[in-house]
C-alpha positions as CSV (number, residue, x, y, z in Angstrom):
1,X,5.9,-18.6,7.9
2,X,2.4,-19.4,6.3
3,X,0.2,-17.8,4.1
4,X,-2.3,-17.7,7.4
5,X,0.2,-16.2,9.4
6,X,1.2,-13.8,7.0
7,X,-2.7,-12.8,6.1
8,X,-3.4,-12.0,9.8
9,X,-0.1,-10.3,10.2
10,X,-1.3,-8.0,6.7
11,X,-4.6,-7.3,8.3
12,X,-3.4,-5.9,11.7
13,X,-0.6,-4.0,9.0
14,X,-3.6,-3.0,6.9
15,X,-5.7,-2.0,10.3
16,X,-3.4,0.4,11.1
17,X,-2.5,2.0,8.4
18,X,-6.1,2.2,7.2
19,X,-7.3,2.9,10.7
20,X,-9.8,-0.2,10.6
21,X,-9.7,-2.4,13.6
22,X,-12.0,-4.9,11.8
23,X,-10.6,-5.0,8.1
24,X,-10.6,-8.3,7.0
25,X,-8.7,-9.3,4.2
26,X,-8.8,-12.0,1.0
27,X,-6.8,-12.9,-1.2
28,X,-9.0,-11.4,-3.7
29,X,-9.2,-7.8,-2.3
30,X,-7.8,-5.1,-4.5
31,X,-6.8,-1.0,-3.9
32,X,-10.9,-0.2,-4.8
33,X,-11.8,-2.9,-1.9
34,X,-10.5,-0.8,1.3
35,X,-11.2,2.9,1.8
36,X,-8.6,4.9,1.5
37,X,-6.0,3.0,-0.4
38,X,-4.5,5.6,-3.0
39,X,-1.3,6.3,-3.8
40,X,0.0,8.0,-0.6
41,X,-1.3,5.1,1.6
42,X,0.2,2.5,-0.6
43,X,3.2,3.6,0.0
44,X,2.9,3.8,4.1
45,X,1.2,0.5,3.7
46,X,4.1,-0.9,1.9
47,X,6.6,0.5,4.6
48,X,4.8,-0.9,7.4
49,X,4.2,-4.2,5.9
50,X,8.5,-4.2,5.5
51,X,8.7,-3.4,9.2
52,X,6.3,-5.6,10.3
53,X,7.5,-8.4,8.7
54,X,11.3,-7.3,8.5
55,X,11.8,-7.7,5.2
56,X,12.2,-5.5,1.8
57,X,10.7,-5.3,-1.4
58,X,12.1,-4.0,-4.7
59,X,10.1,-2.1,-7.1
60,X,9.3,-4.9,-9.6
61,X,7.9,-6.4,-6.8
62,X,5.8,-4.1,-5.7
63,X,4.7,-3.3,-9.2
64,X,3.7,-6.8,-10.2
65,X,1.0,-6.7,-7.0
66,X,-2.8,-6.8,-8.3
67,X,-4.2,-8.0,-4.9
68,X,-3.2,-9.2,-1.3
69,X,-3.0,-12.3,-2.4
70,X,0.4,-11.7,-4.6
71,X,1.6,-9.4,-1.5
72,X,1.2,-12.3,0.4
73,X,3.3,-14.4,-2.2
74,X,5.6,-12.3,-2.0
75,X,5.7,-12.2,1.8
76,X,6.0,-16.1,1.6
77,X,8.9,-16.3,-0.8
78,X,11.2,-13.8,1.4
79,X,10.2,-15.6,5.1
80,X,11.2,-18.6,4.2
């Protein structure tokens, strides 16, 4: 999978968890970048992004996210 697969894949993720048809993410955007990302969303985000892409993240992972950009590492390294 690609990096511009997986970005467009994060956005409709994002869209519905964030309830933003037109959210449009970078690499760059962080929690304070998207309206309602807190604690509680982060955590359905994270769930849906694992069913969406049918894969499974471990806690370090997670942790070691500062932007979409390393979720979208991440993504990369476990669909190849």
């Amino acid at each position: 999978m690609e990096e511009q697969a997986i970005m467009t894949g994060l956005e409709k993720v994002f869209g519905e968890v964030f309830h933003d048809s037109v959210i449009q993410l970078k690499p760059d955007t962080i929690v304070s970048d998207v309206e309602g990302w807190d604690s509680f969303s982060h955590i359905r985000l994270v769930l849906a992004v694992e069913r969406s892409f049918k894969i499974r993240f471990t806690t370090q992972e997670i942790q070691s996210w500062a932007n979409v950009g390393d979720l979208c590492k991440t993504i990369l390294t476990k669909t190849r």
